[in-house]
Backbone as a printed PyTorch tensor [residue, N CA C, xyz], in Angstrom:
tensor([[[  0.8290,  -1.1860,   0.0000],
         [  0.0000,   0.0000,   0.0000],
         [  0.8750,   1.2520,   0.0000]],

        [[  0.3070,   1.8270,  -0.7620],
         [  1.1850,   3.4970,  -1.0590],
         [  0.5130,   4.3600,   0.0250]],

        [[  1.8850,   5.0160,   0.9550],
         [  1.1380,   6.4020,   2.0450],
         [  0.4340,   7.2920,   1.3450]],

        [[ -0.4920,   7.4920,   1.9690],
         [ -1.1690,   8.7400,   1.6390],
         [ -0.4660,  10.0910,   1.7720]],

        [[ -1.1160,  10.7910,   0.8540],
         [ -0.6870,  12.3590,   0.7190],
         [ -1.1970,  13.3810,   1.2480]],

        [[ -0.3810,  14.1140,   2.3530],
         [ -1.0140,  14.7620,   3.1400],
         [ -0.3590,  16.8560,   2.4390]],

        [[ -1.2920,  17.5880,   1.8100],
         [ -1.6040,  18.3610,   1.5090],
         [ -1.8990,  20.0660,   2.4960]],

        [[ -0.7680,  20.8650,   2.3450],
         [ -1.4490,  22.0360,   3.0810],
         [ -1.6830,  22.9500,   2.7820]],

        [[ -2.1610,  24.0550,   2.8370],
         [ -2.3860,  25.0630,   1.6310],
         [ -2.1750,  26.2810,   2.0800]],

        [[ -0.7370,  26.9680,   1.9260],
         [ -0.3630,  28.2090,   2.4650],
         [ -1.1910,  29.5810,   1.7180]],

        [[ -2.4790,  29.8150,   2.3560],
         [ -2.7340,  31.0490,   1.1240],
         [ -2.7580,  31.8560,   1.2540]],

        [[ -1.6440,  32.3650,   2.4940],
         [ -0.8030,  33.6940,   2.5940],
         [  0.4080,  33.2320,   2.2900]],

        [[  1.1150,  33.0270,   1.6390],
         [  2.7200,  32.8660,   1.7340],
         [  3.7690,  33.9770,   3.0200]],

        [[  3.1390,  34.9740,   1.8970],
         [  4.0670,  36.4190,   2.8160],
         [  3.7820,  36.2380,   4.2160]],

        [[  2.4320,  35.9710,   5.0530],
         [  2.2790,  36.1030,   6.3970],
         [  2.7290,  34.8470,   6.9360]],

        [[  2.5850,  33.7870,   6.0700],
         [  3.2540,  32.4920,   6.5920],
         [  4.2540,  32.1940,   6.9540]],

        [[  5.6570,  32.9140,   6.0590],
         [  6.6560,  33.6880,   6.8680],
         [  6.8240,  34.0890,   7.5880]],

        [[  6.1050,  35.3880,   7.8070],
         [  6.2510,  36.5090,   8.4140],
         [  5.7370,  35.5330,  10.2470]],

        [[  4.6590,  35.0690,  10.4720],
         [  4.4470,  33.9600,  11.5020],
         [  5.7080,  32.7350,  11.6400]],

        [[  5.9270,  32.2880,  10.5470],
         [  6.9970,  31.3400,  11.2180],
         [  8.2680,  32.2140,  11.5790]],

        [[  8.6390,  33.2160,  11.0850],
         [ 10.0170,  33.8390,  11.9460],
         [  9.6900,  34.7550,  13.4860]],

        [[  8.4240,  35.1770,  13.6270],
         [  8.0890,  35.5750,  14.7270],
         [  7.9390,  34.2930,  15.7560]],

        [[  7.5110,  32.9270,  15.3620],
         [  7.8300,  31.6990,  15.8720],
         [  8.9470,  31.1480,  16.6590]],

        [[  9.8780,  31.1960,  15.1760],
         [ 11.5860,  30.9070,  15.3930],
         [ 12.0750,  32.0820,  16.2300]],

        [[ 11.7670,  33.3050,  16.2510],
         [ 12.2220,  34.0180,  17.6040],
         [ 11.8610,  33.9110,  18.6600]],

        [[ 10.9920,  33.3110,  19.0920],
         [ 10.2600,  33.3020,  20.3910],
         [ 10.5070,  31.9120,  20.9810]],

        [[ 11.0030,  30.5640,  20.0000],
         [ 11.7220,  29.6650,  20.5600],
         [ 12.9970,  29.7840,  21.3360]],

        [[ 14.2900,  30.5480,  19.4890],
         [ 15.4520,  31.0280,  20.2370],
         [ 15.5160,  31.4860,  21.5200]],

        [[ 14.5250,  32.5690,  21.7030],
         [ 14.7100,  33.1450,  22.8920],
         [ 14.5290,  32.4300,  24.2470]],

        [[ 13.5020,  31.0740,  24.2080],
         [ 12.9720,  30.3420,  25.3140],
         [ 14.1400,  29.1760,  25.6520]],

        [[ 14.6170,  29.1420,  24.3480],
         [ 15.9260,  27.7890,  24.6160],
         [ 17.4890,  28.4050,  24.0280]],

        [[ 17.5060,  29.5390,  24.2990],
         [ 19.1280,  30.0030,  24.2290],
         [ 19.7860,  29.8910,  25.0690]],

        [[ 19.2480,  29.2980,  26.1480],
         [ 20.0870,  29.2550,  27.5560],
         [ 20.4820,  27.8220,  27.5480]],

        [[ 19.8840,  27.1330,  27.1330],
         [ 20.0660,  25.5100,  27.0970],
         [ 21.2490,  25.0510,  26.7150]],

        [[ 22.1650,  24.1440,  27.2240],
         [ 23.4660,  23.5020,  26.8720],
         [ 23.7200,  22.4440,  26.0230]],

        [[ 24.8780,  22.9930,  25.1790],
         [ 24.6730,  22.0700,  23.7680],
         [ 24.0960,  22.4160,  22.8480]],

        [[ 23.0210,  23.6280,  22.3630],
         [ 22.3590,  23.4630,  22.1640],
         [ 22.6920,  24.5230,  21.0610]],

        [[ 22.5870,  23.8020,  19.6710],
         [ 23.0500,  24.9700,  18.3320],
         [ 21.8880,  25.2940,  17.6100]],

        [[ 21.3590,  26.5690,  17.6340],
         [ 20.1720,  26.3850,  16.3170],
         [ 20.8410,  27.5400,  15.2030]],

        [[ 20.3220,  26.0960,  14.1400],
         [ 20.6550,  26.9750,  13.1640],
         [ 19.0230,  27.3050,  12.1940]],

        [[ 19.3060,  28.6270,  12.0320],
         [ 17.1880,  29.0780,  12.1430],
         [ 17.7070,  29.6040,  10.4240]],

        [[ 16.8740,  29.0680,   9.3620],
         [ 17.0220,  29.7120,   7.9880],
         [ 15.8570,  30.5960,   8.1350]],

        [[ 15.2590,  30.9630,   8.7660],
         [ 14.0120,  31.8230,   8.9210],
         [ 14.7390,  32.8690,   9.4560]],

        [[ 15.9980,  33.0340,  10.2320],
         [ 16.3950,  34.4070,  10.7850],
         [ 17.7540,  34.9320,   9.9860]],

        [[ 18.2740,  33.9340,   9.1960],
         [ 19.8160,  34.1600,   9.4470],
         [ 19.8520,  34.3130,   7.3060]],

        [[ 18.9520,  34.2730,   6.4700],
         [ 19.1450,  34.2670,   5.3600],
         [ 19.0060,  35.8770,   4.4540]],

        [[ 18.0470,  36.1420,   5.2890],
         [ 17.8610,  37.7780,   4.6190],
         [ 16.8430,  37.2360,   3.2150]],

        [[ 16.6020,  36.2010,   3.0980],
         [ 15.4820,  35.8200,   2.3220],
         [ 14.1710,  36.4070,   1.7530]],

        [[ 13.5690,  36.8590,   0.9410],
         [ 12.7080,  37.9540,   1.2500],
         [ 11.2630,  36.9360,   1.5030]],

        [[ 10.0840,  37.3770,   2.1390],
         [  9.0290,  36.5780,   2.3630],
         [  8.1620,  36.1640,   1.2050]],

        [[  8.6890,  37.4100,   0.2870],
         [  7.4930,  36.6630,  -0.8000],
         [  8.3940,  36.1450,  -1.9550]],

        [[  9.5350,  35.4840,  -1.7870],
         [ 10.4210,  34.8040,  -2.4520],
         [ 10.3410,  32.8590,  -2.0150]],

        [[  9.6680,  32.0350,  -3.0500],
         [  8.9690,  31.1480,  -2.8620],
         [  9.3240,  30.1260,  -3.7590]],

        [[ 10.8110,  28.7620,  -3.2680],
         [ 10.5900,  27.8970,  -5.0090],
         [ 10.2320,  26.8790,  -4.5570]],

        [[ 10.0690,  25.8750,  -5.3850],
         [  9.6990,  24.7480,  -5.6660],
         [ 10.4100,  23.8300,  -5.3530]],

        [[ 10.2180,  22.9840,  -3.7710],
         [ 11.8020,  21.9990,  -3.2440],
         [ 12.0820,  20.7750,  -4.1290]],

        [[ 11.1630,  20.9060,  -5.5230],
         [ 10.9010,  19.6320,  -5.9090],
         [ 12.3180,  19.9810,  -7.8530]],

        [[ 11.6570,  21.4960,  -7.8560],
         [ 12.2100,  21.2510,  -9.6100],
         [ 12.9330,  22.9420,  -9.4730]],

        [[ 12.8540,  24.2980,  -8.3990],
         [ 13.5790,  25.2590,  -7.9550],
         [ 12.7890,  25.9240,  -8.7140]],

        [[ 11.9330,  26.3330,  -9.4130],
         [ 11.0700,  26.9120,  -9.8500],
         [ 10.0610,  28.0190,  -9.3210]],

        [[ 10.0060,  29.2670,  -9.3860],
         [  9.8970,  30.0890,  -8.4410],
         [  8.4150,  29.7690,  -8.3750]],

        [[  8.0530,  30.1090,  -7.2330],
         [  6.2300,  29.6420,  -6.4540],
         [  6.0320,  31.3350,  -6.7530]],

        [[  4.7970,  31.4940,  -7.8880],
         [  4.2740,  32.9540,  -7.1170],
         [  3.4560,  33.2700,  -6.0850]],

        [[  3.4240,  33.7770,  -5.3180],
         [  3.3520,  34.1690,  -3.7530],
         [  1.6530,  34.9410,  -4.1460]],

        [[  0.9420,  34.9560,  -5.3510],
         [ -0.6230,  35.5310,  -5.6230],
         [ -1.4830,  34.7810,  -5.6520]],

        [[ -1.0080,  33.2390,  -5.0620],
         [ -2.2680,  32.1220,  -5.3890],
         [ -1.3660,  31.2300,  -3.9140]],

        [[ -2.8240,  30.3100,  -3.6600],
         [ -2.2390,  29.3320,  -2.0050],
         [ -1.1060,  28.2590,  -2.8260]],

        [[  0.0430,  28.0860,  -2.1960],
         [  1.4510,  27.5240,  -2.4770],
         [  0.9310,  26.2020,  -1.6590]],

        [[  0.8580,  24.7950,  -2.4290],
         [  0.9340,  23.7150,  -2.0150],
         [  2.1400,  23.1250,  -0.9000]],

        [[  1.7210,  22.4490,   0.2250],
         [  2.9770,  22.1850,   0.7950],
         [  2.8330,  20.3090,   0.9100]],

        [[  3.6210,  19.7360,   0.6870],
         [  3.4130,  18.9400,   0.3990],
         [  3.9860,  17.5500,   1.8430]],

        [[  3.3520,  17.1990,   2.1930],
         [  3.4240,  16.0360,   3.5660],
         [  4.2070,  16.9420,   4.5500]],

        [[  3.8680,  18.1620,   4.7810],
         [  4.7660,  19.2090,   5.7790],
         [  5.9420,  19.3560,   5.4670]],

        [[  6.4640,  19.1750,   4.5000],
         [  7.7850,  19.4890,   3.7410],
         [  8.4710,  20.2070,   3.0720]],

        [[  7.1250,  19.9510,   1.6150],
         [  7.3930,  20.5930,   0.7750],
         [  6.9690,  21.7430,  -0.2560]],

        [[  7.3900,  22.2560,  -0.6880],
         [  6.6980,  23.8040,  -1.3520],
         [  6.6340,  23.1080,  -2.6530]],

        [[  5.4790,  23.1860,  -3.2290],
         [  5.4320,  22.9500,  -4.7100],
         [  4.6940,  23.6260,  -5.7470]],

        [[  5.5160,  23.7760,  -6.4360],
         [  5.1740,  24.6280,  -8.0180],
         [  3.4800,  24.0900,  -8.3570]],

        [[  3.2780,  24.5280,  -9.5240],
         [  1.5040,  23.8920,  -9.8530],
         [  2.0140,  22.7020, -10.7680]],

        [[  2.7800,  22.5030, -11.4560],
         [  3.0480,  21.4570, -12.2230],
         [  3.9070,  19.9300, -11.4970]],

        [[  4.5600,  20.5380, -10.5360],
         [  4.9750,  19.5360,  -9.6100],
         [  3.9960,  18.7630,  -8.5120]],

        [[  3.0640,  19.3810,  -8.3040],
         [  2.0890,  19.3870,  -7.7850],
         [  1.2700,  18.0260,  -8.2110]],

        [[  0.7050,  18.7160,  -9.7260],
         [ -0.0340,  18.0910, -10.8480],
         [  0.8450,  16.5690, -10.9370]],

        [[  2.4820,  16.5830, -11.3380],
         [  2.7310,  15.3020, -11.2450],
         [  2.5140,  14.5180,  -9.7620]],

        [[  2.5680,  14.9130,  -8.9440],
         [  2.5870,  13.8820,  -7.6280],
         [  1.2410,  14.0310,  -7.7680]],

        [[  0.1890,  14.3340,  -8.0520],
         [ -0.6630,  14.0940,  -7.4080],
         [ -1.5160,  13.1840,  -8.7100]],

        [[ -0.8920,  13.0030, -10.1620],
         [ -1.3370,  12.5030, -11.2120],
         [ -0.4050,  10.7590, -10.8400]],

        [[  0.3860,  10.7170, -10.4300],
         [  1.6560,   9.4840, -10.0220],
         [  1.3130,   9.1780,  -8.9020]],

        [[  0.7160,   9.6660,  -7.8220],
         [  0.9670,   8.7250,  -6.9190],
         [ -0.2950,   9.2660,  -5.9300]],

        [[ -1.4090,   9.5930,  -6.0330],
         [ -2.3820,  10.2860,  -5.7040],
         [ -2.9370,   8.8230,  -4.8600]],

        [[ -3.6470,   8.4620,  -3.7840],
         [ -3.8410,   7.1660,  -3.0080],
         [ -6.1290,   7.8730,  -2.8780]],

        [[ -6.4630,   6.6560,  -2.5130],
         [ -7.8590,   7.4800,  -1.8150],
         [ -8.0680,   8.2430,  -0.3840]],

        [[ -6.3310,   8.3210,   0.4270],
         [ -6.4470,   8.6110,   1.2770],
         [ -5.7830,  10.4450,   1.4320]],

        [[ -5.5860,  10.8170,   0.6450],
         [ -4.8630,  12.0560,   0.5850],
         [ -6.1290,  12.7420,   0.8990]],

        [[ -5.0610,  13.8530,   1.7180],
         [ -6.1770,  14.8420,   2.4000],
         [ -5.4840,  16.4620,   1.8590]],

        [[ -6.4510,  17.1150,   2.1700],
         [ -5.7910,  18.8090,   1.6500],
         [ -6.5270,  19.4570,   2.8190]],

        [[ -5.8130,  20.3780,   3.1330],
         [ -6.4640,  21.4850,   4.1250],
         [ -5.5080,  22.7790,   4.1260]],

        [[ -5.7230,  23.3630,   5.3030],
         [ -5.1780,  24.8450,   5.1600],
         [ -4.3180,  24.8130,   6.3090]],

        [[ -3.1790,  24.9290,   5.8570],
         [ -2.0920,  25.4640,   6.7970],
         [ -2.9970,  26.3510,   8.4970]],

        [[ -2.4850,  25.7830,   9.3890],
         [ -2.8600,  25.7310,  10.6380],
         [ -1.9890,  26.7110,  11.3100]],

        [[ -0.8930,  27.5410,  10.7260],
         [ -0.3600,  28.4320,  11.6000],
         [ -1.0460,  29.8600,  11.9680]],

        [[ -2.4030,  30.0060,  11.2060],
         [ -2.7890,  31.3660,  11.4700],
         [ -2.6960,  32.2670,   9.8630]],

        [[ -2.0190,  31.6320,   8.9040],
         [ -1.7390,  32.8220,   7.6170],
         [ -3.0550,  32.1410,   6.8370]],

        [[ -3.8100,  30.9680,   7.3740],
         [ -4.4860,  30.9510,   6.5070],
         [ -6.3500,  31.0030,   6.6460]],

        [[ -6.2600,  31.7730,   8.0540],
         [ -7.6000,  32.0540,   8.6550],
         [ -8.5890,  32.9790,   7.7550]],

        [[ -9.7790,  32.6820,   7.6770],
         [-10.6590,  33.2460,   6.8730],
         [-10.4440,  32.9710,   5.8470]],

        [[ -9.8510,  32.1440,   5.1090],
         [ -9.2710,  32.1730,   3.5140],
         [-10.2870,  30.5940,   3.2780]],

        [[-10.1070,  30.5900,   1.8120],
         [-11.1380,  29.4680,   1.3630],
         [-10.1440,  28.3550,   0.9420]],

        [[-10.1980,  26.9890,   0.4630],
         [ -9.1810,  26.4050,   0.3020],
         [ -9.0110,  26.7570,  -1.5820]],

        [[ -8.1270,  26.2860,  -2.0710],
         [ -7.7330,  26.0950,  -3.4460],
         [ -8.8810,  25.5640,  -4.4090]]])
């Protein structure tokens, strides 16, 4: 049996960012005291811009004006990368919903 595909649907990109680095600061800050303990945060330390968005699958830039597929909590995917995983290996158990951090409240799904 093939795992199912679990689907999230960022349809803020920019605030989805903008929430996960206000996140990643508020961890740093709770466990910087801790021993041993190295974080390395690409949410603080890249200068990345928020509405700069590719594709972990083919590097293909995601435009940031439509909800950005994330794919089993992983991955960011283009619409055509998308289209293949979900044309290749699509199961009856795949689910889609909306990103749960808050960027995607009030919004409708895809």
């Amino acid at each position: 049996m093939m795992d199912s595909n679990h689907w999230y649907m960022v349809t803020n990109p920019v605030l989805h960012r903008q929430i996960a680095r206000v996140e990643a600061m508020r961890f740093r800050r709770e466990n910087q005291e801790q021993d041993g303990v190295f974080f390395i945060d690409t949410l603080l330390d890249t200068g990345i811009a928020d509405d700069f968005w590719i594709c972990d699958m083919c590097n293909a830039v995601i435009p940031v004006d439509k909800p950005i597929p994330i794919w089993n909590n992983s991955r960011a995917m283009c619409k055509q990368c998308r289209h293949d995983i979900e044309t290749k290996y699509a199961t009856p158990y795949d689910t889609v919903q909306n990103c749960e951090c808050g960027c995607s409240e009030n919004e409708e799904e895809e």
